[in-house]
DSSP file (Angstrom, degrees, kcal/mol; ACC not computed):
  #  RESIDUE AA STRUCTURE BP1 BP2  ACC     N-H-->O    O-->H-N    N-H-->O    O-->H-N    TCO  KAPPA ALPHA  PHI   PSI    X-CA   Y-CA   Z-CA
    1    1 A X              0   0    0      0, 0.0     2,-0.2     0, 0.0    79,-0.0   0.000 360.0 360.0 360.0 123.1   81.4   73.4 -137.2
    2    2 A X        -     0   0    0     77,-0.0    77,-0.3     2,-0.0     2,-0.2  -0.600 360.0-162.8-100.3-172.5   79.9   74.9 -140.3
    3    3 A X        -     0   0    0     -2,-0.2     2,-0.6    75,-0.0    76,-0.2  -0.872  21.3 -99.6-164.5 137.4   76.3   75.0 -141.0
    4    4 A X  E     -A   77   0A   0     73,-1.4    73,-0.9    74,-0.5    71,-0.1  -0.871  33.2-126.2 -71.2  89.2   73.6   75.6 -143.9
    5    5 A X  E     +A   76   0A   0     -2,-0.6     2,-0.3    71,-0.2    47,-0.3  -0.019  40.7 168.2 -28.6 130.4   71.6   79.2 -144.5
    6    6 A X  E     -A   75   0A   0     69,-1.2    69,-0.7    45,-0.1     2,-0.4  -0.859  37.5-110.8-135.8-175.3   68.1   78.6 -144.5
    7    7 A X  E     -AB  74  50A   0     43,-1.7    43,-2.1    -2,-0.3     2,-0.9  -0.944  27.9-161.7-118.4 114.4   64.7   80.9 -144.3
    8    8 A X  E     -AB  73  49A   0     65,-1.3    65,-2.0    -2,-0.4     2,-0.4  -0.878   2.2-165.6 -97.1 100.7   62.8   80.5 -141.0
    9    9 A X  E     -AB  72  48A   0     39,-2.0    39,-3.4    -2,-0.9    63,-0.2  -0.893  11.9-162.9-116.3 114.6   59.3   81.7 -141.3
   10   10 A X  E     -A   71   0A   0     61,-2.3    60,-1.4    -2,-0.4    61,-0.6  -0.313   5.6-148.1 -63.8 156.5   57.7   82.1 -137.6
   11   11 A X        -     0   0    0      1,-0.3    33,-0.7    35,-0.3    34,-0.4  -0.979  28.1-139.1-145.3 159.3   54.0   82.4 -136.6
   12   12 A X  S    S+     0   0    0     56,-0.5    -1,-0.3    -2,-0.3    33,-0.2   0.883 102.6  24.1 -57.2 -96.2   51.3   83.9 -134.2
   13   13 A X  S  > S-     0   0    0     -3,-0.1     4,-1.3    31,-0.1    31,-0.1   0.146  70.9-131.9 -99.5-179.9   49.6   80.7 -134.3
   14   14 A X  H  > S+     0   0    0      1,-0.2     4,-3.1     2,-0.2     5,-0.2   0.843 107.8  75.0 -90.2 -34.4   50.7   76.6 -135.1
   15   15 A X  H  > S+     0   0    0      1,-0.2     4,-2.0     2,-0.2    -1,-0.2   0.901 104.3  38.4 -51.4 -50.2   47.2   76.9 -137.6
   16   16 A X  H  > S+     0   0    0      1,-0.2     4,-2.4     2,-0.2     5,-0.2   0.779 105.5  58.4 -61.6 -50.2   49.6   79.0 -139.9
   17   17 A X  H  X S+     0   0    0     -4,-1.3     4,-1.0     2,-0.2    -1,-0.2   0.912 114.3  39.2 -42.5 -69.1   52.5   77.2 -139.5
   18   18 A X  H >X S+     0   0    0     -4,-3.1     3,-2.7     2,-0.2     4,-1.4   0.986 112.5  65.2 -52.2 -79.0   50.3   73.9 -141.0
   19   19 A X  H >X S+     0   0    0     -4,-2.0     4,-1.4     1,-0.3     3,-0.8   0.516 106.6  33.5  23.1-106.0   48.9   76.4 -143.3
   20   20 A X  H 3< S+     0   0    0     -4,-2.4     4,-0.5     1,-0.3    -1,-0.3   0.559 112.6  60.2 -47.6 -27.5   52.0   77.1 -145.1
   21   21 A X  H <X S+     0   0    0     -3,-2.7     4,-1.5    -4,-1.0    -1,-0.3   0.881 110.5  45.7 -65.1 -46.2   53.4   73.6 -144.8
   22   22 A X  H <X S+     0   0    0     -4,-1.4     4,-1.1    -3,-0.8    -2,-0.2   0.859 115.7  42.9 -65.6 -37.9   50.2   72.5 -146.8
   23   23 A X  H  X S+     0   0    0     -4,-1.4     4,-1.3    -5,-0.3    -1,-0.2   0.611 107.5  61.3 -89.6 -10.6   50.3   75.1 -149.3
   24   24 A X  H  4>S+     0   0    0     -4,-0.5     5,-2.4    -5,-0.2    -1,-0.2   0.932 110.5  41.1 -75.0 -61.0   54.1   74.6 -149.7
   25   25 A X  H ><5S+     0   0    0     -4,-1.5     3,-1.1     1,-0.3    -2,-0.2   0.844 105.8  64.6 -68.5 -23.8   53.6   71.0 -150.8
   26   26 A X  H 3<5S+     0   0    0     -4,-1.1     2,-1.0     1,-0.2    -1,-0.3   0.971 112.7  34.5 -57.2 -70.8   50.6   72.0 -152.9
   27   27 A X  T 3<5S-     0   0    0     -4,-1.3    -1,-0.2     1,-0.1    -2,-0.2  -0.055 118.5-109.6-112.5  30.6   53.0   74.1 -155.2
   28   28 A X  T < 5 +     0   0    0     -3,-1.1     2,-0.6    -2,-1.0    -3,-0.2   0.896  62.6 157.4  31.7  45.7   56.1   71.5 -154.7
   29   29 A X      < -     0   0    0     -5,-2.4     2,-0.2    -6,-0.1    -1,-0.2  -0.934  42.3-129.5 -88.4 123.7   58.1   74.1 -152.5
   30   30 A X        +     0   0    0     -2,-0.6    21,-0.5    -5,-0.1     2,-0.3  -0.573  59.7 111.4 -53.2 116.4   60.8   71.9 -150.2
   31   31 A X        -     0   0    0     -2,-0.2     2,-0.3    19,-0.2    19,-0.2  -0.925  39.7-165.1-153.8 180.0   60.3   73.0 -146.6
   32   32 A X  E     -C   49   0A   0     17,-0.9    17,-3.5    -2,-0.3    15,-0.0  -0.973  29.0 -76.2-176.1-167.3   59.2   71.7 -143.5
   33   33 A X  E     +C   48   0A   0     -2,-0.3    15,-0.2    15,-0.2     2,-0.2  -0.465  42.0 171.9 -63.5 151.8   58.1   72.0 -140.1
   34   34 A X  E     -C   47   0A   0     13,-2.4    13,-3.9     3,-0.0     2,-0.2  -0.902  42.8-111.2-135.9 160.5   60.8   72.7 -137.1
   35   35 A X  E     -C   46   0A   0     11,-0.2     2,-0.3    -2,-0.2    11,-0.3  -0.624  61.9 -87.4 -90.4 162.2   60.3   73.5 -133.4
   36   36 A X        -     0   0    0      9,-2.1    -1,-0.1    -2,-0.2     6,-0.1  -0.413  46.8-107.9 -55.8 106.2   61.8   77.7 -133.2
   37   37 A X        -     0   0    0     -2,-0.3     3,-0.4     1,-0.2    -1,-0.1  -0.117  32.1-115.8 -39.6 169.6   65.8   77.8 -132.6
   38   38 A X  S    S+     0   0    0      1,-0.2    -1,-0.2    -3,-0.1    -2,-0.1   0.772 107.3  66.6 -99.0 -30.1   65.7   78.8 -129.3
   39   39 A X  S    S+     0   0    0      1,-0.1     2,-0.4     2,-0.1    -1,-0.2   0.472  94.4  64.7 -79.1  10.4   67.7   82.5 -130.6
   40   40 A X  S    S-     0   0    0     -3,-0.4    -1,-0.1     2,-0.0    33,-0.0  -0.904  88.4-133.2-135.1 142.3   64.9   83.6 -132.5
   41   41 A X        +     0   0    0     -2,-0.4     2,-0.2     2,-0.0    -4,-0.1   0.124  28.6 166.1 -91.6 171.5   61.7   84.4 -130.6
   42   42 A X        -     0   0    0    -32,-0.1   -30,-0.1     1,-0.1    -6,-0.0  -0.778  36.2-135.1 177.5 143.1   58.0   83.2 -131.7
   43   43 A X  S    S+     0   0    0     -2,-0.2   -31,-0.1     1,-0.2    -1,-0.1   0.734 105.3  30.5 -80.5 -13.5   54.6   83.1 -130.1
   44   44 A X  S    S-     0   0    0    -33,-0.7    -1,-0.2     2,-0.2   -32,-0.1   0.537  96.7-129.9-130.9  -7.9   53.6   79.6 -131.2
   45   45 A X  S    S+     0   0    0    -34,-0.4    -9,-2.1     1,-0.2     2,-0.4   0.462  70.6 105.3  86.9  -7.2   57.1   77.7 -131.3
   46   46 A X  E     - C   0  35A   0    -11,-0.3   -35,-0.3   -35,-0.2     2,-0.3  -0.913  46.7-173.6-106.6 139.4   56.9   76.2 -134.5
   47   47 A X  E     - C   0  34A   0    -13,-3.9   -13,-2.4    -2,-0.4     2,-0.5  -0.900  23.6-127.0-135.5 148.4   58.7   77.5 -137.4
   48   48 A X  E     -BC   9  33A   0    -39,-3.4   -39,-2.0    -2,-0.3     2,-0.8  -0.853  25.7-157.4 -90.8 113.7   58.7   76.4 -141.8
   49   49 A X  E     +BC   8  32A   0    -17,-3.5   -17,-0.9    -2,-0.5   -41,-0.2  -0.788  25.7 158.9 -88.8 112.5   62.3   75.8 -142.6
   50   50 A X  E     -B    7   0A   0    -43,-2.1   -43,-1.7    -2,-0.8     2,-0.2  -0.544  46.4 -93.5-121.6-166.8   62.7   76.3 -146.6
   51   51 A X        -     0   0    0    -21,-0.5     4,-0.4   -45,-0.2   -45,-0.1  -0.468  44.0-118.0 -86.3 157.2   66.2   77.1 -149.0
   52   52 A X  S >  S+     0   0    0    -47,-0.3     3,-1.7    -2,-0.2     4,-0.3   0.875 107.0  75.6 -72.4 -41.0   66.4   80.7 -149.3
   53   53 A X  T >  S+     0   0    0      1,-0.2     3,-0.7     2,-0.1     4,-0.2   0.895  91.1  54.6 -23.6 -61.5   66.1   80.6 -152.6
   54   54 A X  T >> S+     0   0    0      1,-0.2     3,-2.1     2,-0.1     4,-2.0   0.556  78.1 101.3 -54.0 -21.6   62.6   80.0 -152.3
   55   55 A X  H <> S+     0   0    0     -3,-1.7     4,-1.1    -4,-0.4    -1,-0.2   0.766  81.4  49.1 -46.5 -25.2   61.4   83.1 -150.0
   56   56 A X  H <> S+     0   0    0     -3,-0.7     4,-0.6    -4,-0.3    -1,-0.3   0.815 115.1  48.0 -93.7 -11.9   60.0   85.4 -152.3
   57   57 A X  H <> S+     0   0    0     -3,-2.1     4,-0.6    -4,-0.2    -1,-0.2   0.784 115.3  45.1 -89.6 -26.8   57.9   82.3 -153.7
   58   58 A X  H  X S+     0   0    0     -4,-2.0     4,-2.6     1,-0.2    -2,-0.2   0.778 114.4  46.1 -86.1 -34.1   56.8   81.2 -150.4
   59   59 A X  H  X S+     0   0    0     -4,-1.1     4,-0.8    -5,-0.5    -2,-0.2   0.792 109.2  54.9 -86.9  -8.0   55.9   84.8 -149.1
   60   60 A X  H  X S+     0   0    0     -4,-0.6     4,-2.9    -5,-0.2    -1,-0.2   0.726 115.1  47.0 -68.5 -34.6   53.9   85.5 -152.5
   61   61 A X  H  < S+     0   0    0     -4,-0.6     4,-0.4     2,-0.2    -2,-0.2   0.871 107.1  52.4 -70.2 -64.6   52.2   82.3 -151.3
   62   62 A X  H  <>S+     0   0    0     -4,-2.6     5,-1.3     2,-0.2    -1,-0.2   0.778 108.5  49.1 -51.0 -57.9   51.6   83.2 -147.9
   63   63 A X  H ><5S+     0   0    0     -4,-0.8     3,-1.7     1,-0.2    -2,-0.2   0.888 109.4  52.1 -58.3 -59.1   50.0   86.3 -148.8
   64   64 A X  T 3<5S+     0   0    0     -4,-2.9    -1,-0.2     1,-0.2    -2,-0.2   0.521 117.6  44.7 -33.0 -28.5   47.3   84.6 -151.6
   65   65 A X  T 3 5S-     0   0    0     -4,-0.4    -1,-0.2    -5,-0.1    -2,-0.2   0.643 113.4-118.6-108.9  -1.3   46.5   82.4 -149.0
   66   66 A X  T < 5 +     0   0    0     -3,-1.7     2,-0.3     1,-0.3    -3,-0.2   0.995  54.2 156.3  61.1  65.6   46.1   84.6 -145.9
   67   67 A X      < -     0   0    0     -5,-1.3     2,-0.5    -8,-0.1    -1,-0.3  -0.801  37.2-140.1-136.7 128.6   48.8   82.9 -144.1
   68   68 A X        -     0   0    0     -2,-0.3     2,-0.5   -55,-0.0   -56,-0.5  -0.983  16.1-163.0-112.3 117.0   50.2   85.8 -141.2
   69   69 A X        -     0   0    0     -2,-0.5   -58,-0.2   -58,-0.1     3,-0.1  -0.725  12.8-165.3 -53.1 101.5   53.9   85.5 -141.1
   70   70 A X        -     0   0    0    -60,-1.4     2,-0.3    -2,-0.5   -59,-0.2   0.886  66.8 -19.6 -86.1 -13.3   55.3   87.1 -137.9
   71   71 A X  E     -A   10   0A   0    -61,-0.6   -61,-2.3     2,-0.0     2,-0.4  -0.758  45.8-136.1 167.4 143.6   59.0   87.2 -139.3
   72   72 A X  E     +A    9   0A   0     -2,-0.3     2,-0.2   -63,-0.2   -63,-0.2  -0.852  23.5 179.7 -89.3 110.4   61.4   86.0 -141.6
   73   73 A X  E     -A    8   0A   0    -65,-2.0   -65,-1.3    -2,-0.4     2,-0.4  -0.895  23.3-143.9-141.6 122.1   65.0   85.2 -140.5
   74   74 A X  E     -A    7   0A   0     -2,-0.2     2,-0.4   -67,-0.2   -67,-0.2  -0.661  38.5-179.6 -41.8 107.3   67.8   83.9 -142.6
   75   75 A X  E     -A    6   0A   0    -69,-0.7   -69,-1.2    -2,-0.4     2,-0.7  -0.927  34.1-126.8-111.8 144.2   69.7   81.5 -140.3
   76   76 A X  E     -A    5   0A   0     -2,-0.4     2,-0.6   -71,-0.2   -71,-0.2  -0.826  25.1-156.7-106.6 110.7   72.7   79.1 -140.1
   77   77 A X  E     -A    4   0A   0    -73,-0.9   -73,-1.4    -2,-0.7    -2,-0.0  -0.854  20.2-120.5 -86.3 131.5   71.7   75.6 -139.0
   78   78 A X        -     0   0    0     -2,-0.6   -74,-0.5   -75,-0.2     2,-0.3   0.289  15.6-121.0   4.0 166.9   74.6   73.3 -137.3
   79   79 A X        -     0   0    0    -77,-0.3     2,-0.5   -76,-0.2    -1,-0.1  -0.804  22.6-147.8 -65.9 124.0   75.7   70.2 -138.6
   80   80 A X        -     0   0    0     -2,-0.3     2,-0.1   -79,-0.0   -77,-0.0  -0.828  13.3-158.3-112.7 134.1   75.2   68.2 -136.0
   81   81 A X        -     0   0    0     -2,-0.5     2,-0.2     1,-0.1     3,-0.1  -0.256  24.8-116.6 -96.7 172.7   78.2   65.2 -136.2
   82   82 A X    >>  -     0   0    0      1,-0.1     4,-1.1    -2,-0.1     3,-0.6  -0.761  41.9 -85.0-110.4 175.3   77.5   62.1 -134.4
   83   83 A X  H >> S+     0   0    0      1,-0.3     3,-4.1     2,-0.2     4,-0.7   0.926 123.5  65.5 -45.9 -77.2   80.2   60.9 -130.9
   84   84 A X  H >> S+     0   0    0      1,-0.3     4,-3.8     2,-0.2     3,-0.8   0.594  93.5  45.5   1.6 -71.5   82.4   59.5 -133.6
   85   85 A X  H <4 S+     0   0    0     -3,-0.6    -1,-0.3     1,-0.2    -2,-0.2   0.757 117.0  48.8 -84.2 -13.2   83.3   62.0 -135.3
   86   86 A X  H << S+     0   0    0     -3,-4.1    -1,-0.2    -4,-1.1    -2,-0.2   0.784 112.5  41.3 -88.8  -1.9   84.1   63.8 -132.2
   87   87 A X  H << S+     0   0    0     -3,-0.8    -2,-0.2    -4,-0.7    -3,-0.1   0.834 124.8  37.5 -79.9 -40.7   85.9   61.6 -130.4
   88   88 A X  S  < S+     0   0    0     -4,-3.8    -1,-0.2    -5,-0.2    -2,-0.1  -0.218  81.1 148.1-112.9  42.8   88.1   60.4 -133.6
   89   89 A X              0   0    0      1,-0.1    -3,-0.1    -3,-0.0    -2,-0.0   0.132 360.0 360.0 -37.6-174.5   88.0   63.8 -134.9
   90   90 A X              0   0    0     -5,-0.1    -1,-0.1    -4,-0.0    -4,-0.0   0.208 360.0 360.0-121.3 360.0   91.7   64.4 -137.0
């Protein structure tokens, strides 16, 4: 199974998390909310999933708005296939 690189941006608290989600859409950056992959750790469980592209615009963003970031991780989501396609794989 391959999979799509994204930017996972963590937070202390879930108030940040909304934060950045609001201020993302203010400035028509594509992201959104996701609950924390389970490999990468986070105090409030909710993570902003954006393109990578976008990080240095979202962490410029972040800063101007007094948004605390606990970490930035480049990650490979799944594709997740439906029974189909694994049963009548070829």
């Amino acid at each position: 199974m391959s999979g799509k690189v994204y930017c996972i941006f963590t937070f202390y608290s879930i108030h940040f998390a909304l934060k950045l989600e609001s201020a993302c859409k203010k400035e028509n950056i594509p992201g959104k909310l996701i609950p924390v992959p389970r490999s990468i750790s986070s105090s409030c469980g909710t993570a902003f999933r954006a393109e990578v592209e976008d990080r240095p615009r979202i962490e410029l963003l972040a800063e101007k708005e007094g948004i605390e970031i606990e970490t930035v991780v480049e990650y490979c989501l799944e594709e997740r296939k439906s029974i189909f396609d694994k049963i009548f794989k070829k």
